[in-house]
PyMOL Python script that loads the backbone (N, CA, C, O; Angstrom):
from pymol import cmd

cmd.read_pdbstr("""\
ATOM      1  N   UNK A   1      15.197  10.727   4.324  1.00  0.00           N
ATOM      2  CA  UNK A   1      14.849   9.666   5.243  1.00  0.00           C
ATOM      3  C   UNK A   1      14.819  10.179   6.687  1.00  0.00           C
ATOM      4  O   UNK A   1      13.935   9.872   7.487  1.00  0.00           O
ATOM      5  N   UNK A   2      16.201  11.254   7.047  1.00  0.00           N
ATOM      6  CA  UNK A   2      15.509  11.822   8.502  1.00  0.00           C
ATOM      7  C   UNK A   2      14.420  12.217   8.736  1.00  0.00           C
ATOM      8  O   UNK A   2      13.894  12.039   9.835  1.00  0.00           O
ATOM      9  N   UNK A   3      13.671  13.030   7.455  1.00  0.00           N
ATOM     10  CA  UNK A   3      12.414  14.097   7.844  1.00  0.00           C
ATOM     11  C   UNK A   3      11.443  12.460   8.079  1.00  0.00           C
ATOM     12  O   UNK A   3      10.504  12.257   8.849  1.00  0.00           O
ATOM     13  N   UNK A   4      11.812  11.925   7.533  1.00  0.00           N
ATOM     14  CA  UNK A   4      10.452  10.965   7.258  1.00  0.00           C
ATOM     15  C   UNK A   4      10.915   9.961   9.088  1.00  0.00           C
ATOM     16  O   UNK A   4       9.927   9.405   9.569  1.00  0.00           O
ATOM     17  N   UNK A   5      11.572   9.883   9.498  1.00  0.00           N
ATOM     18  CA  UNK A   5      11.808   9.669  11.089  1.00  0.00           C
ATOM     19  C   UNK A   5      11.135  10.312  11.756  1.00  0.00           C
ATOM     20  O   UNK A   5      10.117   9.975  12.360  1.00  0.00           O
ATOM     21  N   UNK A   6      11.846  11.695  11.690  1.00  0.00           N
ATOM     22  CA  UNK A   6      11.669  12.760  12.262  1.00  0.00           C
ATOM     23  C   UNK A   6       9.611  13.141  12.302  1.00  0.00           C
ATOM     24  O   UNK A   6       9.096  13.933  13.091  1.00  0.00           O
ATOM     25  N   UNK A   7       8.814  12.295  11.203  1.00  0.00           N
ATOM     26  CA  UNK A   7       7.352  12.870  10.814  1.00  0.00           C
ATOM     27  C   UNK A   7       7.345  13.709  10.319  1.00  0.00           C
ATOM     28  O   UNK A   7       6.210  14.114  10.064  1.00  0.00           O
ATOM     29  N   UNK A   8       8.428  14.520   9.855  1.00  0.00           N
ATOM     30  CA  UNK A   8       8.174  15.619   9.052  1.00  0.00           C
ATOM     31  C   UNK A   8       7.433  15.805   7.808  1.00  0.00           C
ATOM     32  O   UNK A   8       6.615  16.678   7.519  1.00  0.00           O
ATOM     33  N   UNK A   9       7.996  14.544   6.935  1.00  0.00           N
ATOM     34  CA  UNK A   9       7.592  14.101   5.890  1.00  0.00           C
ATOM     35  C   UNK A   9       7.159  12.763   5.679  1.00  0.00           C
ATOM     36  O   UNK A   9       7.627  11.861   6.373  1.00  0.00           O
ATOM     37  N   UNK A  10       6.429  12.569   4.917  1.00  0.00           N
ATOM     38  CA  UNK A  10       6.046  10.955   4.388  1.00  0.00           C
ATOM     39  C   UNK A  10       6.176  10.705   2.836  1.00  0.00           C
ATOM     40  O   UNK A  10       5.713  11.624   2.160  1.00  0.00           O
ATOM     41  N   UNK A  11       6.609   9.850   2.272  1.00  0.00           N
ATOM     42  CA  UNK A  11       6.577   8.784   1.515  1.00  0.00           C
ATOM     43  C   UNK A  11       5.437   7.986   1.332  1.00  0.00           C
ATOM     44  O   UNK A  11       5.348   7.106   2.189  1.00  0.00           O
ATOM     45  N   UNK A  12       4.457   8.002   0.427  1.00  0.00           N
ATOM     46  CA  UNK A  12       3.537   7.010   0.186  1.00  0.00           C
ATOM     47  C   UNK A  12       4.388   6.325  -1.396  1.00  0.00           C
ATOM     48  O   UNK A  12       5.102   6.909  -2.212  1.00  0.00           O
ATOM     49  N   UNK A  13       3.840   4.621  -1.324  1.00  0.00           N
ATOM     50  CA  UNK A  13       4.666   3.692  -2.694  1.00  0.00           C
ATOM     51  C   UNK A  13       3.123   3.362  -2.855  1.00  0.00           C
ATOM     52  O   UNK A  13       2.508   3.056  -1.834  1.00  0.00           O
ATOM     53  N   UNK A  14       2.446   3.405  -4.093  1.00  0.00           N
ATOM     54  CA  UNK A  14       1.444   2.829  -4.277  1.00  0.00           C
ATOM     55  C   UNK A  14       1.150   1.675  -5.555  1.00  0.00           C
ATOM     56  O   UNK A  14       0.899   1.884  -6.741  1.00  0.00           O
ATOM     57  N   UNK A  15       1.329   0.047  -4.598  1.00  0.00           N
ATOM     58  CA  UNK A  15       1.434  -0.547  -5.872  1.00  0.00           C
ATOM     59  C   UNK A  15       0.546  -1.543  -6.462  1.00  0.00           C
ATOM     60  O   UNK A  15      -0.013  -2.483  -5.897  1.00  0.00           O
ATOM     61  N   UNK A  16       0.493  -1.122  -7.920  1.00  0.00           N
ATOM     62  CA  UNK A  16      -1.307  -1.723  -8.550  1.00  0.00           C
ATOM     63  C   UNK A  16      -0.555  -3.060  -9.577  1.00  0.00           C
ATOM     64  O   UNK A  16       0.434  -2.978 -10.304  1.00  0.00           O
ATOM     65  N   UNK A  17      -1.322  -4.085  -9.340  1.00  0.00           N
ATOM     66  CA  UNK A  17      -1.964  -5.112  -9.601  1.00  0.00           C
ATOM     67  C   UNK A  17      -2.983  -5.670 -10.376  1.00  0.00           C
ATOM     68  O   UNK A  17      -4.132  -5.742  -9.941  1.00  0.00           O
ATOM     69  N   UNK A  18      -2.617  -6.136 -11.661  1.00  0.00           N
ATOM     70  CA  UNK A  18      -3.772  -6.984 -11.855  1.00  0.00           C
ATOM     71  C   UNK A  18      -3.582  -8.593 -12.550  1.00  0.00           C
ATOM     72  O   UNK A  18      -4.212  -9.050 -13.503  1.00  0.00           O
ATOM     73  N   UNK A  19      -2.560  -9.231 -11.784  1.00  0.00           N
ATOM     74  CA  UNK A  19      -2.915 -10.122 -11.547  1.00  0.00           C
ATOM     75  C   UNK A  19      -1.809 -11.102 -10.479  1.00  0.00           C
ATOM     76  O   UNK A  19      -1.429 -10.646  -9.400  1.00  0.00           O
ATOM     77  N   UNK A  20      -1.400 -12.448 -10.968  1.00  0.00           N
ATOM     78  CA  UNK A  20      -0.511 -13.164  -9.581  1.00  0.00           C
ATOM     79  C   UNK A  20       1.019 -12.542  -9.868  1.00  0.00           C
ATOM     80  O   UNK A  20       1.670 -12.163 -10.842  1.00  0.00           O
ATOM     81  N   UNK A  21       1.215 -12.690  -8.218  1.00  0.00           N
ATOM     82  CA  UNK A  21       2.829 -12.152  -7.795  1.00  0.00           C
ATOM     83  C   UNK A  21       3.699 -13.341  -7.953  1.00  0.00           C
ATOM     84  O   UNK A  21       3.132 -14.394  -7.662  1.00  0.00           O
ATOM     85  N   UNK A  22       4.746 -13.429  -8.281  1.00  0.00           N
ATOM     86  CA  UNK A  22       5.103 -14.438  -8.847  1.00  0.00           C
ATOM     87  C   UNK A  22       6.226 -14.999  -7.435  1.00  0.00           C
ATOM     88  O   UNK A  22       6.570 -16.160  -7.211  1.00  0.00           O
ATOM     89  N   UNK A  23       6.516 -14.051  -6.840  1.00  0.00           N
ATOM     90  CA  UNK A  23       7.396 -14.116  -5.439  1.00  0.00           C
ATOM     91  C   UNK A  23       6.793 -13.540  -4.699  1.00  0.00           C
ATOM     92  O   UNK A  23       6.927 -12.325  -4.840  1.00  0.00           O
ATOM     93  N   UNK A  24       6.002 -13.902  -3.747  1.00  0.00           N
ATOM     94  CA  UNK A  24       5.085 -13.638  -2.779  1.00  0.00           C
ATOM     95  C   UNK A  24       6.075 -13.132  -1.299  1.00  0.00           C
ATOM     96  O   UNK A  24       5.944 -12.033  -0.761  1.00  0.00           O
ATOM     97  N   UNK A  25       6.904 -14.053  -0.906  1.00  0.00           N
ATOM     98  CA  UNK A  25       8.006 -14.045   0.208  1.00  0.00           C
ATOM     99  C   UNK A  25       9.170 -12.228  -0.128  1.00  0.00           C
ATOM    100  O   UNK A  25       9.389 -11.187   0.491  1.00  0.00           O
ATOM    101  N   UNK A  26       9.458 -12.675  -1.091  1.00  0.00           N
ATOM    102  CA  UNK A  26      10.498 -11.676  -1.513  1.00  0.00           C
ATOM    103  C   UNK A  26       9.588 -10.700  -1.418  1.00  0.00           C
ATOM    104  O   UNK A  26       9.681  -9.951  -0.445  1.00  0.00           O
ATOM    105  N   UNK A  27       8.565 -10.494  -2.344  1.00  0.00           N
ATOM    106  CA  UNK A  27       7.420  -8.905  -1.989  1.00  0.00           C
ATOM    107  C   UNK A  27       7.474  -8.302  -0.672  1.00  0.00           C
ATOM    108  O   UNK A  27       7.842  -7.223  -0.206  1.00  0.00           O
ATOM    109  N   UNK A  28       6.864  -9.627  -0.140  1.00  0.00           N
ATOM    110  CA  UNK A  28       6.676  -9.357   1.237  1.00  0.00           C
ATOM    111  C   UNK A  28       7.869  -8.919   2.504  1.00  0.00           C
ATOM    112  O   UNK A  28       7.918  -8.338   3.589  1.00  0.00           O
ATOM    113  N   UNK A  29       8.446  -9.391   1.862  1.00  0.00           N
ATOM    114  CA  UNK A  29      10.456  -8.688   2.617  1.00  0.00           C
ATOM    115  C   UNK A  29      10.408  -7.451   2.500  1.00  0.00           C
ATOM    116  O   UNK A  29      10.241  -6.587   3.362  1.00  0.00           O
ATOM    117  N   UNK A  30      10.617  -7.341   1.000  1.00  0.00           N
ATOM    118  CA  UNK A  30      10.916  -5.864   0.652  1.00  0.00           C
ATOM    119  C   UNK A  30       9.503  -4.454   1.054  1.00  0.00           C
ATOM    120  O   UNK A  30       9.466  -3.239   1.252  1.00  0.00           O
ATOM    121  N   UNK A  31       8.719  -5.414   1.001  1.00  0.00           N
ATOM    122  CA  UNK A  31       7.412  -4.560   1.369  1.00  0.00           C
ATOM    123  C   UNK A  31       7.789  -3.848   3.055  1.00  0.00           C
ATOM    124  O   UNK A  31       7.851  -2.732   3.569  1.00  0.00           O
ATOM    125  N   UNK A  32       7.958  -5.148   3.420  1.00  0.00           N
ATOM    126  CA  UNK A  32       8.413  -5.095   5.237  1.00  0.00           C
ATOM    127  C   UNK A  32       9.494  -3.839   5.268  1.00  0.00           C
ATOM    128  O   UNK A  32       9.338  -3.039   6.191  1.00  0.00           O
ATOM    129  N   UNK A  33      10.221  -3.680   4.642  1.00  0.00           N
ATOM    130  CA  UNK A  33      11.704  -3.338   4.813  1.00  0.00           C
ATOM    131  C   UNK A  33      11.259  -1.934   4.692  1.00  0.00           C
ATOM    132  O   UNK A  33      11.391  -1.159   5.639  1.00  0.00           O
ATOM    133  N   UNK A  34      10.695  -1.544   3.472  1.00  0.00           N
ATOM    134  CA  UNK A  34       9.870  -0.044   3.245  1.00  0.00           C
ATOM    135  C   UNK A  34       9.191   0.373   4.414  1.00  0.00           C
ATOM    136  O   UNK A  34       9.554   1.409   4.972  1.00  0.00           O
ATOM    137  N   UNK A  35       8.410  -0.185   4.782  1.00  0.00           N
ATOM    138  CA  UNK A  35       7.401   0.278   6.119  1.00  0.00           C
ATOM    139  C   UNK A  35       8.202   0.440   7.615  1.00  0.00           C
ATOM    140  O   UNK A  35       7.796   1.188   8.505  1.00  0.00           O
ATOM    141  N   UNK A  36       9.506  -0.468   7.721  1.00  0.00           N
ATOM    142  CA  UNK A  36      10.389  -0.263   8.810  1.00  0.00           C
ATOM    143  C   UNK A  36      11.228   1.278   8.412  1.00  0.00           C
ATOM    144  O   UNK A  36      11.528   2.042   9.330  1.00  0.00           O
ATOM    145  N   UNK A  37      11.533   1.595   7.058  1.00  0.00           N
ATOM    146  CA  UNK A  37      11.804   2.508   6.999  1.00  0.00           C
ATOM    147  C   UNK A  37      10.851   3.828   6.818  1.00  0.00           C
ATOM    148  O   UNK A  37      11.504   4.869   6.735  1.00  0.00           O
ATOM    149  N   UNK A  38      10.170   3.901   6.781  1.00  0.00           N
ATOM    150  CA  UNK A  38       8.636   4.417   7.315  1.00  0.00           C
ATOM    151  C   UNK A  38       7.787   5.306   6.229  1.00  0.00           C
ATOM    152  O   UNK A  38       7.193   6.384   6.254  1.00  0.00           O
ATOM    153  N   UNK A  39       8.036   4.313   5.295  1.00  0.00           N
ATOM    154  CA  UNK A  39       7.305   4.173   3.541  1.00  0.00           C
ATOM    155  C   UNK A  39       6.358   3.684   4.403  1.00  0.00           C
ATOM    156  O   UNK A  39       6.419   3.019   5.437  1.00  0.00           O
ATOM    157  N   UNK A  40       4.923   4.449   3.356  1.00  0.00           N
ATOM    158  CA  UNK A  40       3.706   3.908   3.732  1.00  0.00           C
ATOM    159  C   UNK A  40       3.616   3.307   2.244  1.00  0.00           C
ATOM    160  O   UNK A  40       3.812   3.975   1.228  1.00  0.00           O
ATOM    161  N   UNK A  41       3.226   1.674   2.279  1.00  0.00           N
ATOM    162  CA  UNK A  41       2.841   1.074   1.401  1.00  0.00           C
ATOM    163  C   UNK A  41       1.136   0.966   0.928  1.00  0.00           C
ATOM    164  O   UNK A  41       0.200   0.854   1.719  1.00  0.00           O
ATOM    165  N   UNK A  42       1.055   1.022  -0.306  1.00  0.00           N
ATOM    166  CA  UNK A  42      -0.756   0.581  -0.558  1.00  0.00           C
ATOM    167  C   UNK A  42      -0.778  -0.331  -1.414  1.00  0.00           C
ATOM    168  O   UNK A  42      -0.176   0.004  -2.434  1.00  0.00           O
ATOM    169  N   UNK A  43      -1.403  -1.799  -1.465  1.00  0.00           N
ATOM    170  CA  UNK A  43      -1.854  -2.236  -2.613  1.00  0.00           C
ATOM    171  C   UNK A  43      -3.172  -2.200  -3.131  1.00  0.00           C
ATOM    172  O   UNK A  43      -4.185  -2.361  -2.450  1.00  0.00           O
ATOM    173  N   UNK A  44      -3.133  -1.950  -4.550  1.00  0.00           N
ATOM    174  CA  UNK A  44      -4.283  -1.989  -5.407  1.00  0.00           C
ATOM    175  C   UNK A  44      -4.779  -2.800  -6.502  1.00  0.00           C
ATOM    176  O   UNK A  44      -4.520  -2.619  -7.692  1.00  0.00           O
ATOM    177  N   UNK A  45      -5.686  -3.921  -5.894  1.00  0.00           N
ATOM    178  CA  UNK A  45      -5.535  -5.106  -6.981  1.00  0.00           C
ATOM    179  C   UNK A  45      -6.568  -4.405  -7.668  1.00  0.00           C
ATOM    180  O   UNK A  45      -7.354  -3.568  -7.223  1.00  0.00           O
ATOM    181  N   UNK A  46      -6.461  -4.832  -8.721  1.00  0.00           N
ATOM    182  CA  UNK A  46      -7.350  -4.590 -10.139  1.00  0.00           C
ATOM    183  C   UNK A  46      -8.129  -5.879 -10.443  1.00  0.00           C
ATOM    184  O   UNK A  46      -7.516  -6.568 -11.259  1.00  0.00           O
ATOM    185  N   UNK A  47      -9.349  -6.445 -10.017  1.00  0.00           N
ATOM    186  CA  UNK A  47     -10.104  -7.535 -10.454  1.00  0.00           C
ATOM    187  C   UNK A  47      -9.762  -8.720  -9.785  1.00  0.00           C
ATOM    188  O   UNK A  47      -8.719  -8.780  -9.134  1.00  0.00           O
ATOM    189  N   UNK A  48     -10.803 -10.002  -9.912  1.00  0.00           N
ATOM    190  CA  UNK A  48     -10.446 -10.971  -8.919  1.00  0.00           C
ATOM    191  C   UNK A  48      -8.840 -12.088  -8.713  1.00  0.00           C
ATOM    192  O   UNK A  48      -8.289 -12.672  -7.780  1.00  0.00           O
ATOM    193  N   UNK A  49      -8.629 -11.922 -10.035  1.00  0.00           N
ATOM    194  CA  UNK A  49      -6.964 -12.727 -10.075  1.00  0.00           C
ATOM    195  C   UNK A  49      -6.358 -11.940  -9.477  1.00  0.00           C
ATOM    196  O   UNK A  49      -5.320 -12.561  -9.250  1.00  0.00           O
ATOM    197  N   UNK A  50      -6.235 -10.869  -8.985  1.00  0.00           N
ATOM    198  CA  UNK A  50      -5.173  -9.778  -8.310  1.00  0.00           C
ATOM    199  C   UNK A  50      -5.429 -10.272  -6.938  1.00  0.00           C
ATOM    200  O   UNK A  50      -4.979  -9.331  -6.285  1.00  0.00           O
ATOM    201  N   UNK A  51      -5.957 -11.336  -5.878  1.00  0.00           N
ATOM    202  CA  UNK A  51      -5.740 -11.431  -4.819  1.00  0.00           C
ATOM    203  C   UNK A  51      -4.546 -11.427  -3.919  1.00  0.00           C
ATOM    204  O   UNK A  51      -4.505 -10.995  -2.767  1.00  0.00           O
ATOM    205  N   UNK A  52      -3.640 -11.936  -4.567  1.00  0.00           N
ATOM    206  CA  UNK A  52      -1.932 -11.729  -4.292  1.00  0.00           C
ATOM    207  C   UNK A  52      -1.848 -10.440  -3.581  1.00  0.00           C
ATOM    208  O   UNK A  52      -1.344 -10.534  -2.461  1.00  0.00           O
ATOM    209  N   UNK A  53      -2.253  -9.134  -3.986  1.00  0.00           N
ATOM    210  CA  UNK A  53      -1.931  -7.979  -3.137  1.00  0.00           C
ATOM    211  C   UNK A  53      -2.330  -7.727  -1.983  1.00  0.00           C
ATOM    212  O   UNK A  53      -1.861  -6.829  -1.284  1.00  0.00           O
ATOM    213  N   UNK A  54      -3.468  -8.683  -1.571  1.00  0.00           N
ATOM    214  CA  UNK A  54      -3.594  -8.475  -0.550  1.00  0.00           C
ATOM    215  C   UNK A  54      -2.920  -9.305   0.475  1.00  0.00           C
ATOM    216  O   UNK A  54      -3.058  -9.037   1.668  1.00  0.00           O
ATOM    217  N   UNK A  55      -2.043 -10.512  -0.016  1.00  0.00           N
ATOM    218  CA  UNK A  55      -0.614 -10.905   0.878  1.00  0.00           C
ATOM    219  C   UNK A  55       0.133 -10.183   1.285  1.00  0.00           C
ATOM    220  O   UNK A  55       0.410  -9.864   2.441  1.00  0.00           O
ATOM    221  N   UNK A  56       0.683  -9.736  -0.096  1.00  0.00           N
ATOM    222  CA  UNK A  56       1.720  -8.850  -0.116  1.00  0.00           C
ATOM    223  C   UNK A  56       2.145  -7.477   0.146  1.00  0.00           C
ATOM    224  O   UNK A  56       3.216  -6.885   0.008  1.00  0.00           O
ATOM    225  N   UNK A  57       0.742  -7.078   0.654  1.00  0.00           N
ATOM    226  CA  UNK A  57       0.588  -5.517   1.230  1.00  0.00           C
ATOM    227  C   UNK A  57      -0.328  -5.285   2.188  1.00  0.00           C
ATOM    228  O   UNK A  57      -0.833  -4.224   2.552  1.00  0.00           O
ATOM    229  N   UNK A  58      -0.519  -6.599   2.628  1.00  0.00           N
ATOM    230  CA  UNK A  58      -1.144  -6.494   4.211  1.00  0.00           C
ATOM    231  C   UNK A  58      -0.554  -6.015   4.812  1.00  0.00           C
ATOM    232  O   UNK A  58       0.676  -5.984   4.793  1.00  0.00           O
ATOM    233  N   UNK A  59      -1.672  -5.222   5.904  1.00  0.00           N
ATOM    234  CA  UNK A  59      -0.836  -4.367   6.934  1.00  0.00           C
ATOM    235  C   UNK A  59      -2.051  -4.245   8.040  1.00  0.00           C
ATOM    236  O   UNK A  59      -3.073  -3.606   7.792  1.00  0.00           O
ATOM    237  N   UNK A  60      -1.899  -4.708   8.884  1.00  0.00           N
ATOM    238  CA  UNK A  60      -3.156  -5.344  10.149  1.00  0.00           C
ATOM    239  C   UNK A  60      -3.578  -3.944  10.780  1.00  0.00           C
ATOM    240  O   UNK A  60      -4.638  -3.838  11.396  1.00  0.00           O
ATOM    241  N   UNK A  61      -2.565  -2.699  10.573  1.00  0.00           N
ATOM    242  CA  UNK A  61      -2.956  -1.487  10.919  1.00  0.00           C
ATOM    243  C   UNK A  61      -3.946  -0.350  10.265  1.00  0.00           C
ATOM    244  O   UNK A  61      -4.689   0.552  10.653  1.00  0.00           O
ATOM    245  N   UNK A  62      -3.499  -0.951   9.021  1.00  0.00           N
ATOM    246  CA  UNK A  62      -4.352  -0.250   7.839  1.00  0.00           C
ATOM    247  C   UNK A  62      -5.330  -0.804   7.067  1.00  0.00           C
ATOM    248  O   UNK A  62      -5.159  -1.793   6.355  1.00  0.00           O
ATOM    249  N   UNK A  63      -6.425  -0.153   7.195  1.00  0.00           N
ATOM    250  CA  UNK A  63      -7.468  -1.529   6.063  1.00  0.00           C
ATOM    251  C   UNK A  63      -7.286  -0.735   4.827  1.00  0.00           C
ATOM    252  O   UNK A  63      -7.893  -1.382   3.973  1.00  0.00           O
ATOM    253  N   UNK A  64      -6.760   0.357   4.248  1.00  0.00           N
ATOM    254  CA  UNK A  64      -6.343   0.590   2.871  1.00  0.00           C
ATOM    255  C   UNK A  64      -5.107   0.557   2.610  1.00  0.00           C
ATOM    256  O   UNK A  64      -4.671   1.375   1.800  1.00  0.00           O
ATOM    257  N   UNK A  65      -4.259  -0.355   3.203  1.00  0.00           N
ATOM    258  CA  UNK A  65      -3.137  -0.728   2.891  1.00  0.00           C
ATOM    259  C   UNK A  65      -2.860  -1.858   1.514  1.00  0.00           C
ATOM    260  O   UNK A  65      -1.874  -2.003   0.792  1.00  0.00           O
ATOM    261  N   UNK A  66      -4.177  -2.538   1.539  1.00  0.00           N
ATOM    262  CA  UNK A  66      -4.743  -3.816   0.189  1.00  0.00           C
ATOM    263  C   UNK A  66      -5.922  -3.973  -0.075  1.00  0.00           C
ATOM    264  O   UNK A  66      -6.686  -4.247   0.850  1.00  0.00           O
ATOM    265  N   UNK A  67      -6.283  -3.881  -1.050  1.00  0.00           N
ATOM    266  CA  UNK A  67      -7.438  -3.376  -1.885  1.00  0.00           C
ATOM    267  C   UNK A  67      -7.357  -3.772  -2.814  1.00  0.00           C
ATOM    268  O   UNK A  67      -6.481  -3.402  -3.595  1.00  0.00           O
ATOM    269  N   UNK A  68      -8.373  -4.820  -3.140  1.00  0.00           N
ATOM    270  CA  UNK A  68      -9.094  -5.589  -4.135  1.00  0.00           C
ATOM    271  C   UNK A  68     -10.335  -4.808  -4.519  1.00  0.00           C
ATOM    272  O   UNK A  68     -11.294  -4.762  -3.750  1.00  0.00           O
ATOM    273  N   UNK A  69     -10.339  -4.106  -5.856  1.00  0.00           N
ATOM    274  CA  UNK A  69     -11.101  -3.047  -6.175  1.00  0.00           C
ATOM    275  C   UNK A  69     -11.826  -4.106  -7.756  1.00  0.00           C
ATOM    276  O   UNK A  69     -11.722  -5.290  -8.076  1.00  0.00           O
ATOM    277  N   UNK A  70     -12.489  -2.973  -8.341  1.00  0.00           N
ATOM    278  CA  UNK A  70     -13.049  -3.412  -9.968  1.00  0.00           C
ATOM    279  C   UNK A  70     -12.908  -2.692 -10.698  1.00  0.00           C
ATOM    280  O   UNK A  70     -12.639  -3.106 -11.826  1.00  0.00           O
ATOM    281  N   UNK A  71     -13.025  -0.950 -10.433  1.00  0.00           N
ATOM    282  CA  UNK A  71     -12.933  -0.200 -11.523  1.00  0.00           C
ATOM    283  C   UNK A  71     -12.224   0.756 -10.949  1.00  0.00           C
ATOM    284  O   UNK A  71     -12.411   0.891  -9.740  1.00  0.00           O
ATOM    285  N   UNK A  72     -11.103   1.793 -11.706  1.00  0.00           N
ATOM    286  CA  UNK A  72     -10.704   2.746 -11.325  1.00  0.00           C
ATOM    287  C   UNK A  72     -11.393   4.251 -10.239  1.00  0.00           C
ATOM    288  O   UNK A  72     -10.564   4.931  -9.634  1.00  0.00           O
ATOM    289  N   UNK A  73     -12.744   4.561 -10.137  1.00  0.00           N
ATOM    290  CA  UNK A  73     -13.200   5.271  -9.298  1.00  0.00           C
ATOM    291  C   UNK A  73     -12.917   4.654  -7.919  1.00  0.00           C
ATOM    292  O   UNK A  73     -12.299   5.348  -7.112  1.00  0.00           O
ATOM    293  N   UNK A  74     -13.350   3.290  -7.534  1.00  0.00           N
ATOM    294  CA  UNK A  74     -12.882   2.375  -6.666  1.00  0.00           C
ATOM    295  C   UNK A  74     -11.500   2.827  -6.450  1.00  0.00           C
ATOM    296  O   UNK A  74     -11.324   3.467  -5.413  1.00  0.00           O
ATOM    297  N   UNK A  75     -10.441   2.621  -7.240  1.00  0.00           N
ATOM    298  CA  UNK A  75      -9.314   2.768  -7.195  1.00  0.00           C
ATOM    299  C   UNK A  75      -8.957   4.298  -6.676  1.00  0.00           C
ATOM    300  O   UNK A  75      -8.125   4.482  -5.788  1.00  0.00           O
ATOM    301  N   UNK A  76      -9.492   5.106  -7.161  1.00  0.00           N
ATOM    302  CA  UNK A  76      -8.902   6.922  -6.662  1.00  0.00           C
ATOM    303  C   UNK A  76      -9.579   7.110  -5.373  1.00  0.00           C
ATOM    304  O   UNK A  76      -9.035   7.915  -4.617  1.00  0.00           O
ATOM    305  N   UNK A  77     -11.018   6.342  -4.821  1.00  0.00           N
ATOM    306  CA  UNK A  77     -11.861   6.646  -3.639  1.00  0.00           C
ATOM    307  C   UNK A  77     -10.859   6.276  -2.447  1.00  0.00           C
ATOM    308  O   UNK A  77     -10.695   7.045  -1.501  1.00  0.00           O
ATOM    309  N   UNK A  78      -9.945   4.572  -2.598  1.00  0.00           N
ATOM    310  CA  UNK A  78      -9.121   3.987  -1.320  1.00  0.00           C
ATOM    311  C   UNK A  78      -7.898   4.805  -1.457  1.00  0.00           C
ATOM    312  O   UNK A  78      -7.394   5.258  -0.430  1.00  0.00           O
ATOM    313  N   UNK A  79      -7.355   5.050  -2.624  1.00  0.00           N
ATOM    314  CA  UNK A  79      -5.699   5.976  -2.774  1.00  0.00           C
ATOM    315  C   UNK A  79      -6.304   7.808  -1.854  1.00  0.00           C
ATOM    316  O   UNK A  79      -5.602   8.490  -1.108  1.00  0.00           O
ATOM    317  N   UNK A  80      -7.560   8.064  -2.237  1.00  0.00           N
ATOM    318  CA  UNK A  80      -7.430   9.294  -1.091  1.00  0.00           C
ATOM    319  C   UNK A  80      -7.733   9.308   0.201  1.00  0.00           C
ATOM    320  O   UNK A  80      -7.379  10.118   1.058  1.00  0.00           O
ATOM    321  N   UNK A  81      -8.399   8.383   0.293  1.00  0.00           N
ATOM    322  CA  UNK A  81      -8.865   7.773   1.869  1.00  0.00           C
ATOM    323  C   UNK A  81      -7.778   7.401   2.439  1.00  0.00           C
ATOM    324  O   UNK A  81      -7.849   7.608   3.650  1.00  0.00           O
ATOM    325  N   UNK A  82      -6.439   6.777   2.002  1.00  0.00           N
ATOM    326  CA  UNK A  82      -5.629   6.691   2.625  1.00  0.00           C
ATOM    327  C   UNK A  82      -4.170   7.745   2.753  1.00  0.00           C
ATOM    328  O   UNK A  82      -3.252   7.612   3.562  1.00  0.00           O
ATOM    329  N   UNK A  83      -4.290   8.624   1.857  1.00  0.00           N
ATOM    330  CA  UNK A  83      -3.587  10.061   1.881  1.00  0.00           C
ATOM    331  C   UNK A  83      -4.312  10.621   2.849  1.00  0.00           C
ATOM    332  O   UNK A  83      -3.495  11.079   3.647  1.00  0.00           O
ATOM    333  N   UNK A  84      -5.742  10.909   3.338  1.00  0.00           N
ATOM    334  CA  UNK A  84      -6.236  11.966   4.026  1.00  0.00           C
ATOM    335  C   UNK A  84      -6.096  11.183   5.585  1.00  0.00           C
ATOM    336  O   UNK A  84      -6.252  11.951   6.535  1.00  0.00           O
ATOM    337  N   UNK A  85      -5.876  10.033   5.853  1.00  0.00           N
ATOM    338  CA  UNK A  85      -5.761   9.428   6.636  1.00  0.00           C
ATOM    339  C   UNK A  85      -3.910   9.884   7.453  1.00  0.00           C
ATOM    340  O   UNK A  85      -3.548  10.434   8.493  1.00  0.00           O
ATOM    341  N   UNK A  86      -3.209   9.269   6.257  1.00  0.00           N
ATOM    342  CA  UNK A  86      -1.532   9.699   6.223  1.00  0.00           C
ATOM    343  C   UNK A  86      -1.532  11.152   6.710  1.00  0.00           C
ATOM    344  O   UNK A  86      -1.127  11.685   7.743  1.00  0.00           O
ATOM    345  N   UNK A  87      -2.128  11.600   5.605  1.00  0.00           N
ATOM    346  CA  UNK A  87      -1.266  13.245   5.563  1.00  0.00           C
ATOM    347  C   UNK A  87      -1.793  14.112   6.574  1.00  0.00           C
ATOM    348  O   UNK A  87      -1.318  15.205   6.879  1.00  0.00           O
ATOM    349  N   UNK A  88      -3.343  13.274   7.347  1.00  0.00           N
ATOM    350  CA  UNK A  88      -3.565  14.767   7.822  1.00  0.00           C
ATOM    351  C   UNK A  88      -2.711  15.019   9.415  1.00  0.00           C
ATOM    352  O   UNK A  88      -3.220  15.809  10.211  1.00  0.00           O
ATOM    353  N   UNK A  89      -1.546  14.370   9.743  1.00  0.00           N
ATOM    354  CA  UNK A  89      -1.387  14.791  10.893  1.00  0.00           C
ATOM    355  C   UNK A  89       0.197  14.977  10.583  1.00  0.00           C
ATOM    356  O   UNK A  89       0.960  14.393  11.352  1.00  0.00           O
ATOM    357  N   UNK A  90       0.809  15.811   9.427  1.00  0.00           N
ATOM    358  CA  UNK A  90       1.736  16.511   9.317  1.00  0.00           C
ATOM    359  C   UNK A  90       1.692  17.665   9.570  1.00  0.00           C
ATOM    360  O   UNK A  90       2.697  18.364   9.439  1.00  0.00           O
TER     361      UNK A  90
END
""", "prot")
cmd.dss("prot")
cmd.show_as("cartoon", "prot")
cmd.util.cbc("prot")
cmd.orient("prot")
């Protein structure tokens, strides 16, 4: 957790979805709580009932922070777009 203060290191949590969150508030705490500790969160909904992730892993800084996708290529195109985004200034 220092290096990850420090920028040394990062933490990406990447979490997939496909369908409703059943505690939207609580997600959203614990989601919060990760990113204060300086976890980079991603959500990845899987199809249109998965809208929930994009509550729960909004992040007004990141537009691949929630992602409402359809098929897995979708899915690996936003997970590296947002690693090459993260990682490249370690």
């Amino acid at each position: 957790m220092q290096e990850i203060r420090r920028k040394k290191r990062k933490k990406i949590l990447t979490i997939v979805s496909d369908g409703d969150v059943s505690d939207k508030n609580v997600c959203i705490v614990l989601i919060n709580e990760l990113r204060e500790a300086g976890i980079i969160v991603q959500g990845i909904g899987f199809g249109s009932a998965s809208q929930d992730i994009k509550v729960v892993c909004h992040d007004p800084t990141d537009a691949d922070a929630a992602v409402v996708i359809n098929d897995v290529r979708q899915a690996m195109l936003v997970r590296h777009r947002l690693l090459m985004n993260h990682l490249s200034n370690i």
